[in-house]
C-alpha beads as a LAMMPS data file, in Angstrom:
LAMMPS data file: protein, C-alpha beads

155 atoms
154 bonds

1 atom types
1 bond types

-500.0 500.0 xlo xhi
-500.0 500.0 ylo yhi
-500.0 500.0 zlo zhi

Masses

1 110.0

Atoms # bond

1 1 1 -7.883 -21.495 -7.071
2 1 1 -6.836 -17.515 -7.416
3 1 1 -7.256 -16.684 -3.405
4 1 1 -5.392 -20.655 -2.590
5 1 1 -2.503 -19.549 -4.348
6 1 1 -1.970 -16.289 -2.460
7 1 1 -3.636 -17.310 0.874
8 1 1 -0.660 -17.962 2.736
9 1 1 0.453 -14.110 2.156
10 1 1 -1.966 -13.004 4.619
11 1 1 -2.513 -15.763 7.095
12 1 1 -2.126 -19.778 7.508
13 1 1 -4.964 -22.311 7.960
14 1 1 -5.443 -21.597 11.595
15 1 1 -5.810 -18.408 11.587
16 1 1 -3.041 -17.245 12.427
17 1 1 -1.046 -14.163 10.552
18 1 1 1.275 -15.683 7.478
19 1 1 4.508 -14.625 7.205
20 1 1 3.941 -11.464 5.007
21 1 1 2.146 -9.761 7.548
22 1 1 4.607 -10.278 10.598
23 1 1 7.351 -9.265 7.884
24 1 1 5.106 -6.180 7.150
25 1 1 4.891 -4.946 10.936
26 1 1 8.762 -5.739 11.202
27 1 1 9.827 -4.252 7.999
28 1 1 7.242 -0.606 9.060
29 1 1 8.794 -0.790 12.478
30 1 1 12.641 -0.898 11.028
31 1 1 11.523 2.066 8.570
32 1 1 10.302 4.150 10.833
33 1 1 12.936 3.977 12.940
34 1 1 15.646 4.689 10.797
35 1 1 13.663 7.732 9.250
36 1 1 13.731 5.114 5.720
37 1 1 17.420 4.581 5.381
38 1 1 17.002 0.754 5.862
39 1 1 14.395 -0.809 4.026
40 1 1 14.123 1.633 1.728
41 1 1 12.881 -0.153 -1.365
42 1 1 11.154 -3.125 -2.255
43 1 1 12.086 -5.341 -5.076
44 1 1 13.618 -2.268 -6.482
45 1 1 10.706 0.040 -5.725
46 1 1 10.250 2.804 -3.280
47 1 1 8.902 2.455 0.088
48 1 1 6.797 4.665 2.765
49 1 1 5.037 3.345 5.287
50 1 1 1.478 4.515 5.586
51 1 1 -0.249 4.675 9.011
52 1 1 -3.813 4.368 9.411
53 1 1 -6.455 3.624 11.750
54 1 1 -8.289 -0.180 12.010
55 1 1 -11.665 0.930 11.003
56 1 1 -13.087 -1.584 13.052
57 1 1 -10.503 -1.549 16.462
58 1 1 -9.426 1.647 15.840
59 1 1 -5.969 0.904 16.650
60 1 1 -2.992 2.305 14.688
61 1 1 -1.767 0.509 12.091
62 1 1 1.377 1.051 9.954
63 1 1 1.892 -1.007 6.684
64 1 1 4.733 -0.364 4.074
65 1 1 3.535 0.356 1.118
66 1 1 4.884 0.491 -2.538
67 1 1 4.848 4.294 -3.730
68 1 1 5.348 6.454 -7.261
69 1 1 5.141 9.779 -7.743
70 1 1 3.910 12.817 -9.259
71 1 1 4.775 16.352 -7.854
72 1 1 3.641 16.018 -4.044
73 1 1 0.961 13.099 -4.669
74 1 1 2.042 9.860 -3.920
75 1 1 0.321 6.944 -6.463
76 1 1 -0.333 3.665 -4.660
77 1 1 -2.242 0.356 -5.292
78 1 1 -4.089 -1.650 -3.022
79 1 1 -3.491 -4.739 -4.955
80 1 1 -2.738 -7.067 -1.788
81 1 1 -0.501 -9.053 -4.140
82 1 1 -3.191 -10.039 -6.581
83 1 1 -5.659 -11.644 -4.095
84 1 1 -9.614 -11.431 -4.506
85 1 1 -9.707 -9.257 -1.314
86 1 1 -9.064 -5.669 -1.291
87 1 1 -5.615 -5.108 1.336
88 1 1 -6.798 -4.100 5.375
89 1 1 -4.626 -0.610 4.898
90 1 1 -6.729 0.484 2.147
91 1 1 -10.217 -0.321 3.899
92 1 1 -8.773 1.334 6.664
93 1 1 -8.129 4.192 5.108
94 1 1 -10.692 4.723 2.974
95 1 1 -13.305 4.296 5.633
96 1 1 -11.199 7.145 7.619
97 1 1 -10.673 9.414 4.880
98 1 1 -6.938 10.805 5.933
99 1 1 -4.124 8.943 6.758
100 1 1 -0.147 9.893 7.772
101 1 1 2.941 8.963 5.154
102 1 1 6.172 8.286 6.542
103 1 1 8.645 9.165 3.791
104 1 1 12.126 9.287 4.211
105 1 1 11.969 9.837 7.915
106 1 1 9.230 12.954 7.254
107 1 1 5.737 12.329 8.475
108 1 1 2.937 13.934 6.483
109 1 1 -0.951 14.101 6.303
110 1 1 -3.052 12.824 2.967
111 1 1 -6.145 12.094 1.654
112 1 1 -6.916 9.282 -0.965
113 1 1 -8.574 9.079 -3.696
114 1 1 -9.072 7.169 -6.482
115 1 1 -7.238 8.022 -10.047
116 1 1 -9.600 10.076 -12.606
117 1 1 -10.050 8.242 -15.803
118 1 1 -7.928 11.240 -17.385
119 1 1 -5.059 10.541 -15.260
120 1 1 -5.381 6.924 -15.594
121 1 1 -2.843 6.390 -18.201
122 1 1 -0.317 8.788 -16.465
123 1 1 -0.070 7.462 -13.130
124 1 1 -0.084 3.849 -14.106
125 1 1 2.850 4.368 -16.292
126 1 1 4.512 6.368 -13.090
127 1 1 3.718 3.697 -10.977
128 1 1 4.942 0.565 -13.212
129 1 1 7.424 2.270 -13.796
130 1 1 8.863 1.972 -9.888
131 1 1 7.430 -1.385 -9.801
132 1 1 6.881 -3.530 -13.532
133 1 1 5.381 -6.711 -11.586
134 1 1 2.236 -4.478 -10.167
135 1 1 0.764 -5.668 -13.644
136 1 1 0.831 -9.156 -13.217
137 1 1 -1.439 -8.581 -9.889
138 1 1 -4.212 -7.703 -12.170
139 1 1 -4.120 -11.325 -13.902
140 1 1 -4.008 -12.737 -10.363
141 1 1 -7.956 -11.752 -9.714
142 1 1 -11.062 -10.394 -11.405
143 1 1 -11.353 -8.035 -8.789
144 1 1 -10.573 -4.439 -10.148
145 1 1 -7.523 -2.883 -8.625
146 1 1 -7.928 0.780 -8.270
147 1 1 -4.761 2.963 -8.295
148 1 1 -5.465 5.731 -5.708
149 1 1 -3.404 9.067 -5.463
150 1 1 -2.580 10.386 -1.559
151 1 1 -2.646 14.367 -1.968
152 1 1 -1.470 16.340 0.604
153 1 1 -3.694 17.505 3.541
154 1 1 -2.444 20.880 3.115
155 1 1 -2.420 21.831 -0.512

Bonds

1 1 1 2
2 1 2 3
3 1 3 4
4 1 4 5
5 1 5 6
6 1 6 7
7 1 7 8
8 1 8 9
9 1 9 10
10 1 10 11
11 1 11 12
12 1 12 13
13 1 13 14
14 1 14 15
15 1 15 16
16 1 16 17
17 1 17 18
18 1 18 19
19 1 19 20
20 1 20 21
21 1 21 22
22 1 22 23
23 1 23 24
24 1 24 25
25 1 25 26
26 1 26 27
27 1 27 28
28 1 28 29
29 1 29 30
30 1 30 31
31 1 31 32
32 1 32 33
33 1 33 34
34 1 34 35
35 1 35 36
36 1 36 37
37 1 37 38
38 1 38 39
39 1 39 40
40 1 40 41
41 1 41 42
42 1 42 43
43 1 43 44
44 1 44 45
45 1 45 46
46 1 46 47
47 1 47 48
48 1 48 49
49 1 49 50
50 1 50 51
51 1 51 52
52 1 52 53
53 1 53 54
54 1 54 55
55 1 55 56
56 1 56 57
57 1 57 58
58 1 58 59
59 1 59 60
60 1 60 61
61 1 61 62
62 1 62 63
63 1 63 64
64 1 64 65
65 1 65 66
66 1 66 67
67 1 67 68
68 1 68 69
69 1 69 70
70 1 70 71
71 1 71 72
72 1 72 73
73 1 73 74
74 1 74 75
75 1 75 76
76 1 76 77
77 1 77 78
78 1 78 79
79 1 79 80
80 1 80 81
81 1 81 82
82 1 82 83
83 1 83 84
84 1 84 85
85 1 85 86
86 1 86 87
87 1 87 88
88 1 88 89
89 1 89 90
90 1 90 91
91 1 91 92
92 1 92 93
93 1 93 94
94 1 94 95
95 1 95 96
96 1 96 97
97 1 97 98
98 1 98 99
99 1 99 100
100 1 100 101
101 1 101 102
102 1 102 103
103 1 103 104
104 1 104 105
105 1 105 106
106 1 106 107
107 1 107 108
108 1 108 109
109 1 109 110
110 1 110 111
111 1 111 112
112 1 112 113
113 1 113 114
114 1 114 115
115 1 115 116
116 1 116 117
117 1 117 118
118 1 118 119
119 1 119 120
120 1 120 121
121 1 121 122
122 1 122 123
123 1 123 124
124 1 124 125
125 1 125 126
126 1 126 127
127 1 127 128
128 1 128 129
129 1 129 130
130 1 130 131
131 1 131 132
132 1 132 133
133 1 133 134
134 1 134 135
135 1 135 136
136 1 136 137
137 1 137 138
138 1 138 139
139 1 139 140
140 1 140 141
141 1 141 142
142 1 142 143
143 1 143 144
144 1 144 145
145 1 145 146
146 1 146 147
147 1 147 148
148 1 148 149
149 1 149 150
150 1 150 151
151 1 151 152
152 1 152 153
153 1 153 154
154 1 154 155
């Protein structure tokens, strides 16, 4: 019941891509473009748009994504809006290992990886604190939502 509630996020019955992915492509495309001064935020929260590779086309991919932060690491989660299956950016990039942020019209390199257990508490608080309704995704599935810090390539 979980995945029928959020299913029409990602695509319809037919196969097809929903409405949240078109708007995702548009809204990446209209951020990038304007170096982030349209589009900026999110339902109040920050936005970058992360740029990946498809691990299985290898084709570029750009997604906006939902950001806090802490010194030059960025704090995400691949939560895909509560859904039982793990968001394509976040396969994508951890199968590649490195990925590009476009942040306020600046491109940079990072690497993911997932939060220790000794920063857990820190960069949750960071990020609900950009975005309070990230909680609620974690009643939408039992799958467990990792937050993942992107540190920069060259630190």
């Amino acid at each position: 019941m979980r995945a029928e509630r959020t299913a029409w996020l990602t695509h319809t019955g037919s196969g097809m891509r929903g409405p949240a992915v078109l708007w995702g492509r548009l809204h990446a495309a209209i951020y990038r473009r304007t170096g982030g001064r349209v589009l900026p935020r999110w339902f109040g929260a920050p936005v970058m748009v992360l740029e990946t590779v498809g691990r299985r086309t290898g084709e570029p991919r750009s997604t906006p994504i939902l950001y806090a932060t802490r010194g030059d690491d960025l704090i995400v989660m691949p939560a895909n809006a509560g859904q039982d299956r793990a968001p394509a950016w976040w396969l994508n990039l951890r199968a590649a290992g490195e990925a590009s942020v476009v942040l306020k019209g600046k491109r940079r390199r990072v690497r993911p990886r997932l939060v220790r257990d000794d920063e857990h508490a820190d960069a949750w608080a960071r990020y609900l604190e950009v975005y309070p309704a990230g909680e609620k995704y974690l009643s939408f599935t039992d799958r467990e939502i990792p937050l993942v810090v992107l540190e920069p390539v060259d630190r």
